[in-house]
N, C-alpha and C positions, 0 to 999 in steps of 0.2 A: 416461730420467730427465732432467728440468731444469736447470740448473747449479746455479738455487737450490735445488729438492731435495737435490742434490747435497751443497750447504753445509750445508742442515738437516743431514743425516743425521749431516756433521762435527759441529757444534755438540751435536748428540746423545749422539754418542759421547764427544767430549768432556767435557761432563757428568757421565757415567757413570763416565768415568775419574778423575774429580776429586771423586766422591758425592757428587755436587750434584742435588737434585734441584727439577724446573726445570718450570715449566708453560708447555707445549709452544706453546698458541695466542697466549700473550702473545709469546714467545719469536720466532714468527715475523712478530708484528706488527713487532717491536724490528727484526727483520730486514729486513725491509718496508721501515722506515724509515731502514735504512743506506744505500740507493739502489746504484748498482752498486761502492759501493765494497769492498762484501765480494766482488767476483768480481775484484779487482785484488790482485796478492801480496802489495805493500810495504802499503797501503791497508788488507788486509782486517784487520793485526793490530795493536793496541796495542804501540807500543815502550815499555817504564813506564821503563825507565833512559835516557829522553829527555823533560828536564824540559820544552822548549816541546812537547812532546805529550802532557803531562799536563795541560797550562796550556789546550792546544784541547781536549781533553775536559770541562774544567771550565768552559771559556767558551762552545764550542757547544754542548756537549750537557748539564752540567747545570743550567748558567745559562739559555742561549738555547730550546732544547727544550723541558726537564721545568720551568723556569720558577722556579728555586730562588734566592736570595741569596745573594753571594759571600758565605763565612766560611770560617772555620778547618773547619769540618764537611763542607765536602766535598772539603776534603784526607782527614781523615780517612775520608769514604766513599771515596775514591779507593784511599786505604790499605788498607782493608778487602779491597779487590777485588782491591789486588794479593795480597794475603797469600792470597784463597780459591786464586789462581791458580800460587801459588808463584812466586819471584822468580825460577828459575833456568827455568820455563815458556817455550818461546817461544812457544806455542799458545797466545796470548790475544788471540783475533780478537773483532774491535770488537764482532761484535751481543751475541754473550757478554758482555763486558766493558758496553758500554750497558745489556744485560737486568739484569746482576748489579747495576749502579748503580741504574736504577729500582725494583727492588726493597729494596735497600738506604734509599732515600731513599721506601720506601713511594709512587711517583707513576706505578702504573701509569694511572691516571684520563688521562694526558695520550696513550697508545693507546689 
């Protein structure tokens, strides 16, 4: 198996552990699209009680990526995602945490 299979299958199960249910092909385009930083430890997971890497989520990925206007609202998607993922989680690796924003902000169009 792959290391990226490998990842899927986490991401999978994590899903399942969190009743989130999640369409698989988008899922691994978002994956796709994190390049090898989901096979790095520090890398592969969103730290959310670290405000400048909430600040690079919201400038690279839903500003610069998915192509959105900085406002109050994607604080708030940001909020949303941590809340899906529970605050005391530390399992909120980035393709998760991206897939869960692009849906949230309805732009799967931009995979």
């Amino acid at each position: 198996m792959s290391k990226f299979d490998e990842c899927m299958n986490t991401y999978r199960a994590e899903f399942k552990k969190l009743n989130v249910s999640f369409d698989d092909e988008l899922l691994t385009k978002v994956a796709k699209g994190c390049g090898p930083s989901i096979y790095n430890k520090d890398a592969a997971t969103v730290a959310t009680s670290d405000s400048s890497e909430l600040a690079t989520v919201k400038n690279n990925f839903l500003i610069k990526k998915l192509g959105l206007k900085d406002s109050a609202d994607l604080d708030k998607g940001i909020g949303k995602v941590v809340e899906t993922f529970g605050s005391s989680n530390k399992n909120k690796y980035r393709a998760m945490f991206y897939y869960l924003l692009t849906k949230e902000f309805s732009k799967e169009s931009a995979y």
